[in-house]
C-alpha positions in Angstrom: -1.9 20.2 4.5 1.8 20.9 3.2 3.4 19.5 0.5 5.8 16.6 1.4 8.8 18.2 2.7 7.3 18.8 6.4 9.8 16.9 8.6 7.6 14.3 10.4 7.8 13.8 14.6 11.0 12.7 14.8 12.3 16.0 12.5 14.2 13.7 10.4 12.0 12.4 7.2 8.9 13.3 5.4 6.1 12.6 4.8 5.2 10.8 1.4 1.2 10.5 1.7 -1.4 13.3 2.3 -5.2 12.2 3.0 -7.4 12.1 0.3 -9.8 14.4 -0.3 -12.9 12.6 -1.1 -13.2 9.2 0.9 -10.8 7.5 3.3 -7.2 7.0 3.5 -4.5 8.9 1.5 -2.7 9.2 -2.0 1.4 9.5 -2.4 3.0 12.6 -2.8 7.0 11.9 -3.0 8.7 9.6 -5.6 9.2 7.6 -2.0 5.3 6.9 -1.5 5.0 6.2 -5.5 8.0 3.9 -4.7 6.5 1.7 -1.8 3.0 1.5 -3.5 4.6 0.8 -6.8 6.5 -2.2 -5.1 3.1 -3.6 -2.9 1.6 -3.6 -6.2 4.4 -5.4 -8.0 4.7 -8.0 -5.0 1.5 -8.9 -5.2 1.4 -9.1 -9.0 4.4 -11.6 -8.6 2.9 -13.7 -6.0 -0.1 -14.0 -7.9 1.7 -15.5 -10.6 3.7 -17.3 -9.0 1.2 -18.9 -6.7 -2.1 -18.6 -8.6 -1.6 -18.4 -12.5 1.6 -20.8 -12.6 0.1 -24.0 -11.5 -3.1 -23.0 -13.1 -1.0 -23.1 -16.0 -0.4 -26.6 -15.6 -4.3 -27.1 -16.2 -3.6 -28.6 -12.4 -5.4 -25.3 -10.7 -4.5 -24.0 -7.6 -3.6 -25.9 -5.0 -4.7 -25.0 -1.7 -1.4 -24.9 0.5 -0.4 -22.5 -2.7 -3.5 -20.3 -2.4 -3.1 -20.1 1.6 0.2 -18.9 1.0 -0.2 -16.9 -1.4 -3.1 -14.9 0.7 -1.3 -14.8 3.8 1.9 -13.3 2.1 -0.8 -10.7 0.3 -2.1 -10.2 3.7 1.1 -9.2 5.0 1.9 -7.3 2.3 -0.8 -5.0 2.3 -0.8 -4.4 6.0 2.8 -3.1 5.8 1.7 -0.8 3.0 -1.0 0.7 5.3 1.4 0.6 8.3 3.8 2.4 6.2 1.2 4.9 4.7 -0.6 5.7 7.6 2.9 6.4 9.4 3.6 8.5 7.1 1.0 10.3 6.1 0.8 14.3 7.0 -2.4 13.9 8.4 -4.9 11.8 10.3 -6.9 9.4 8.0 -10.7 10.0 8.4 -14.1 10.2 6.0 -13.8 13.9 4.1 -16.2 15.0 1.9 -13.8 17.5 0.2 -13.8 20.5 2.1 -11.1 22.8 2.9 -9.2 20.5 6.2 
Protein backbone atom coordinates (compact mmCIF):
# COMPACT_ATOMS: atom_id res chain seq x y z
CA UNK A 1 0.00 0.00 0.00
CA UNK A 2 1.54 3.56 -0.33
CA UNK A 3 0.40 6.49 1.08
CA UNK A 4 -1.57 8.71 -1.37
CA UNK A 5 0.88 10.36 -3.47
CA UNK A 6 1.38 7.27 -5.90
CA UNK A 7 0.37 8.74 -9.34
CA UNK A 8 -2.48 6.53 -10.52
CA UNK A 9 -2.55 4.82 -14.31
CA UNK A 10 -2.73 7.74 -16.11
CA UNK A 11 0.57 9.25 -14.05
CA UNK A 12 -1.29 12.31 -13.44
CA UNK A 13 -3.41 12.17 -10.00
CA UNK A 14 -3.58 10.21 -6.91
CA UNK A 15 -5.07 8.18 -5.25
CA UNK A 16 -7.33 9.37 -2.24
CA UNK A 17 -8.70 5.87 -0.86
CA UNK A 18 -6.64 2.75 0.28
CA UNK A 19 -8.71 -0.55 1.12
CA UNK A 20 -9.65 -1.22 4.41
CA UNK A 21 -8.11 -3.42 6.45
CA UNK A 22 -10.80 -5.41 8.06
CA UNK A 23 -13.93 -5.90 5.76
CA UNK A 24 -14.67 -4.61 2.28
CA UNK A 25 -14.18 -1.45 0.48
CA UNK A 26 -11.84 1.39 1.46
CA UNK A 27 -11.30 4.51 3.85
CA UNK A 28 -9.89 8.21 2.45
CA UNK A 29 -6.57 9.14 2.74
CA UNK A 30 -6.15 12.81 1.02
CA UNK A 31 -8.15 15.91 2.12
CA UNK A 32 -9.61 15.03 -1.67
CA UNK A 33 -11.27 11.66 -0.60
CA UNK A 34 -12.37 13.41 2.92
CA UNK A 35 -13.73 16.02 0.49
CA UNK A 36 -15.96 13.84 -1.81
CA UNK A 37 -17.29 11.69 1.11
CA UNK A 38 -17.83 14.78 3.17
CA UNK A 39 -19.97 16.18 0.29
CA UNK A 40 -22.07 12.50 -0.52
CA UNK A 41 -22.78 12.77 3.07
CA UNK A 42 -23.87 16.33 3.03
CA UNK A 43 -25.99 15.74 -0.29
CA UNK A 44 -27.75 13.31 1.10
CA UNK A 45 -28.35 15.07 4.44
CA UNK A 46 -29.90 17.94 2.33
CA UNK A 47 -32.06 15.81 0.28
CA UNK A 48 -33.38 14.17 3.13
CA UNK A 49 -34.59 17.30 4.42
CA UNK A 50 -35.56 18.63 1.78
CA UNK A 51 -37.62 15.72 0.48
CA UNK A 52 -38.40 13.74 3.71
CA UNK A 53 -38.40 15.99 6.87
CA UNK A 54 -39.76 19.25 5.10
CA UNK A 55 -43.21 18.10 4.15
CA UNK A 56 -43.26 15.91 7.18
CA UNK A 57 -42.98 19.09 8.82
CA UNK A 58 -46.18 20.10 7.47
CA UNK A 59 -47.83 17.10 9.59
CA UNK A 60 -48.65 16.25 5.62
CA UNK A 61 -45.91 13.21 5.57
CA UNK A 62 -44.14 12.31 2.76
CA UNK A 63 -45.42 12.22 -0.31
CA UNK A 64 -44.59 9.59 -2.56
CA UNK A 65 -43.42 11.37 -5.90
CA UNK A 66 -41.11 13.21 -3.02
CA UNK A 67 -39.82 9.99 -1.52
CA UNK A 68 -39.15 8.46 -5.14
CA UNK A 69 -37.16 11.30 -5.82
CA UNK A 70 -35.55 11.61 -3.13
CA UNK A 71 -34.29 7.79 -3.34
CA UNK A 72 -33.40 7.84 -6.77
CA UNK A 73 -31.28 11.11 -6.36
CA UNK A 74 -29.61 9.08 -3.12
CA UNK A 75 -29.24 6.28 -5.48
CA UNK A 76 -27.24 8.21 -7.74
CA UNK A 77 -25.48 9.78 -5.36
CA UNK A 78 -23.99 7.04 -3.66
CA UNK A 79 -23.11 5.21 -6.81
CA UNK A 80 -20.94 8.11 -7.92
CA UNK A 81 -19.26 8.02 -4.54
CA UNK A 82 -18.36 4.24 -5.07
CA UNK A 83 -17.50 4.99 -8.80
CA UNK A 84 -15.32 7.62 -7.64
CA UNK A 85 -13.81 5.57 -4.63
CA UNK A 86 -13.20 2.57 -6.23
CA UNK A 87 -11.44 4.54 -9.15
CA UNK A 88 -9.44 5.79 -7.02
CA UNK A 89 -8.51 3.63 -4.71
CA UNK A 90 -4.67 2.32 -4.62
CA UNK A 91 -5.76 -1.02 -4.55
CA UNK A 92 -8.36 -3.68 -5.48
CA UNK A 93 -11.44 -3.82 -3.16
CA UNK A 94 -11.85 -7.41 -1.76
CA UNK A 95 -12.74 -9.30 1.87
CA UNK A 96 -9.36 -8.82 4.21
CA UNK A 97 -9.13 -10.10 7.40
CA UNK A 98 -6.22 -7.72 8.38
CA UNK A 99 -3.12 -9.25 7.28
CA UNK A 100 -0.19 -7.77 5.83
CA UNK A 101 -1.50 -7.18 1.74
Amino acid sequence: MHDGLKPDADGLTQYWFKPKRYGYGATPITWEGWAVTAAAVACVVVLAMVFVAEPASRHAGPDLPGVLIWAALNAAIIGGLLWITRAKTDGEWKWRWGGDE
